[in-house]
N, C-alpha and C positions, 0 to 999 in steps of 0.2 A: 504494500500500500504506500503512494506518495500522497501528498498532501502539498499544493501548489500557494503561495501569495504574492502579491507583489509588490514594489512601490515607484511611485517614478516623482521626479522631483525635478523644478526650474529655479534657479537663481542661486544667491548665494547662499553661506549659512544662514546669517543672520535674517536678509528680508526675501528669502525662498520660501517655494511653499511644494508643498507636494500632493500626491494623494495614494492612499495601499485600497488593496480589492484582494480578494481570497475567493479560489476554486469557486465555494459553496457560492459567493454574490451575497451573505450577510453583509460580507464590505466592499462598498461599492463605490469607488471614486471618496473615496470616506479622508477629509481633509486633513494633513500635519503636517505642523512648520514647528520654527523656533518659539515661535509664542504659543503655541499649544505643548510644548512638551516645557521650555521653562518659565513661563509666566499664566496670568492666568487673564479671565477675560474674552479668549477667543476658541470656538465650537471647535471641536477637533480632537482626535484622540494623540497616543504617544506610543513608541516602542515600550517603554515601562508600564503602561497600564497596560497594555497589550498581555504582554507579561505575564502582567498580576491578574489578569482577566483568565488566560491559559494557563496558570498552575490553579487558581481557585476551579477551574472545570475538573482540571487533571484526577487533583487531591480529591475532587469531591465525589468525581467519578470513582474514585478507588477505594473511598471509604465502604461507597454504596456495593463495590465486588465484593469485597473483604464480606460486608454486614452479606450481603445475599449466600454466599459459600458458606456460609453459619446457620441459613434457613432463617433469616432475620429481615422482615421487609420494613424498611425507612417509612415516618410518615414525611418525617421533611428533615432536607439536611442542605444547610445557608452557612456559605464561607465568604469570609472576606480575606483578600490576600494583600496584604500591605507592604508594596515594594521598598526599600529604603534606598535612597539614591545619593553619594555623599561625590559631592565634585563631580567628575566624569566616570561613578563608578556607582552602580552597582552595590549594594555592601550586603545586605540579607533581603529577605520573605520571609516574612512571618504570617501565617495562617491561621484565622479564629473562624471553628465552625461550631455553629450549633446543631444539633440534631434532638429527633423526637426518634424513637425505635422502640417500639414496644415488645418484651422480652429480655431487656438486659438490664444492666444497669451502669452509673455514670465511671463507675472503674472501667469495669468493661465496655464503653464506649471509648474512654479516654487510650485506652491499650488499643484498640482500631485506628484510629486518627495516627497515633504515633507511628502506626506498620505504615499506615497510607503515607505519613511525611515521609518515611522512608524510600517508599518504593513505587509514589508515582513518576512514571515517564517525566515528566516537568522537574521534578525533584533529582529525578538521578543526574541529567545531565546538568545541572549549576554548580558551576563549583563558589560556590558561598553557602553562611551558613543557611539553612531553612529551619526552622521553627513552627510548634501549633500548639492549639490551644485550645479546650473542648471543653464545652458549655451544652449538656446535656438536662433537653424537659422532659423528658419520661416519654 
């Protein structure tokens, strides 16, 4: 399986602008410049939220295998993935999900989350640290 995106961009750093579009057409001509990714003010997404949007699926996707392979069906399971960006870097992801699961309980969800930071796709390949943190309502 490949998975296609892309981006195309005019001008310079500073007063360029660009736009990304993906396979699927969710993003479509979908606007980023310098003021969408360091200032704020103007419509447009960033490679960092991007990011934080694709580990928050990834994780949440894997908590919900993890929870299924245990014969556990989720009522509802919400991540936020919060990028940390210092200078021109990157520094961690830290991950807060809540989830509802009926049959377990909040150890035993917190011990799912932790396999999931470990071993989702998004996760393995960053080399920084990744972090989470599980807010379990029964």
């Amino acid at each position: 399986m490949e998975r296609t995106a892309k981006a195309h961009w005019q001008g310079n750093f500073k007063e360029g602008k660009g736009t990304l579009g993906t396979q699927s057409g969710i993003l479509k001509e979908t606007n980023y410049s310098f003021k969408t990714r360091f200032e704020e003010g103007e419509k447009g997404t960033n490679p960092e939220e991007l990011l934080g949007a694709a580990h928050a699926g990834c994780f949440t996707m894997s908590v919900a295998a993890i929870l299924t392979k245990k014969g556990l069906n989720p009522t509802s399971l919400d991540t936020i993935a919060t990028v940390t960006v210092e200078g021109l870097s990157i520094t961690s992801v830290h991950l807060s999900i809540t989830g509802a699961v009926p049959g377990i309980n909040a150890d035993e969800f917190s011990a799912v989350t932790k396999e999931a930071e470990k071993n989702c796709l998004i996760s393995k390949i960053l080399n920084i640290p990744v972090t989470s943190e599980a807010h379990f309502i029964g």
